[in-house]
N, C-alpha and C positions, 0 to 999 in steps of 0.2 A: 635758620635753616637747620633740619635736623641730619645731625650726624652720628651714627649710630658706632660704642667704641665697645671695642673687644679685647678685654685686657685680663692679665692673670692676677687673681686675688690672693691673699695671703694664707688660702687654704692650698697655694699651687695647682688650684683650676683657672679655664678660662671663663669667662662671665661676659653677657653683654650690658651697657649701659647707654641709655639712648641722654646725646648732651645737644642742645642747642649752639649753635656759631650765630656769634651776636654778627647785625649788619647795621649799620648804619647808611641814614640818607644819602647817597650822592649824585641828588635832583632829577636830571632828565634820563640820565644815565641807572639811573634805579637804585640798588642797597649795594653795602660791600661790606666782607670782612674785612678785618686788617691784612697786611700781606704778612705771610705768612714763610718764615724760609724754607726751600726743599730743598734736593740732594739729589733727585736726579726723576728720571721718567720712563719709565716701564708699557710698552703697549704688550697687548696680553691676546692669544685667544686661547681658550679651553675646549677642549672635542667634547661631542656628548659622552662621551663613557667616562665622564672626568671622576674617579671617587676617590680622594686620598685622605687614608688615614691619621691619626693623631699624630699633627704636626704644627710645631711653631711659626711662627709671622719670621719670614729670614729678617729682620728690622723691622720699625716702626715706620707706618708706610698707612698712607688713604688707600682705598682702593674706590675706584670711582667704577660704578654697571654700566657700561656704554650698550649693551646688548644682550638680554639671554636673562639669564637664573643664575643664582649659588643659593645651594643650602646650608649652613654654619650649622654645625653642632657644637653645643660646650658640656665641660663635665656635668654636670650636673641631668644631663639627657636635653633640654631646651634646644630645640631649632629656629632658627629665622632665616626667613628666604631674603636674597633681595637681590633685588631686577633694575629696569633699565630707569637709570638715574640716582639709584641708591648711591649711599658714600659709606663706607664701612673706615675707621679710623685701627688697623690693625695694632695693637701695643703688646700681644701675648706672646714676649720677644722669647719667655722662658717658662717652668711648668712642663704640664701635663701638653698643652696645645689647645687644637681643634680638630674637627672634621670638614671637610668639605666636600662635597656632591654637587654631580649638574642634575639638572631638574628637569624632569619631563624629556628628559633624552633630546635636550636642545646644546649645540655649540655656545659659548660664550665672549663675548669680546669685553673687553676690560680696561683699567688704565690703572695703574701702580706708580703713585708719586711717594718715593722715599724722603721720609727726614732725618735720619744719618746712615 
């Protein structure tokens, strides 16, 4: 399953790197990662006019698209969209940041699972 991570490089920008989540058989019931510890659980909506400036992830944190768009920017100018189902692995706790934008003037709903 891919999971797309967003982390800050040792030039203190943010960077994307797309990383696979290994799963394993677990027969009728289908693949699984391993379990995973989190920290808590964030439901989200963003309004269409959502554009906020260069800012860090308040923690390392999934954030899972249940609904809508985000646009990411990172230093470097690189955007990636991502919609409903995406998993964005936030880690850019420090640095320069990101950008974020709603897209196409659409609300978005979301889900924020912290891991510390």
């Amino acid at each position: 399953m891919r999971v797309t991570r967003l982390f800050t490089g040792t030039d203190g920008e943010s960077h994307f790197e797309d990383i696979e989540m290994e799963l394993a058989d677990s027969g009728p019931i289908g693949a699984l990662s391993e379990k995973l510890p989190v920290t808590g659980l964030i439901f989200r909506y963003t309004d269409e006019e959502y554009d906020y400036d260069w800012h860090n992830a308040p923690c390392r944190q999934y954030i899972v698209m249940l609904e809508g768009a985000v646009e990411i920017e990172v230093g470097d100018g690189t955007r990636r969209v991502f919609r409903d189902g995406d998993v964005l692995l936030a880690e850019d706790v420090d640095g320069r940041g990101h950008i974020s934008r709603a897209v196409a003037g659409q609300p978005r709903r979301s889900l924020f699972i912290t891991l510390e």
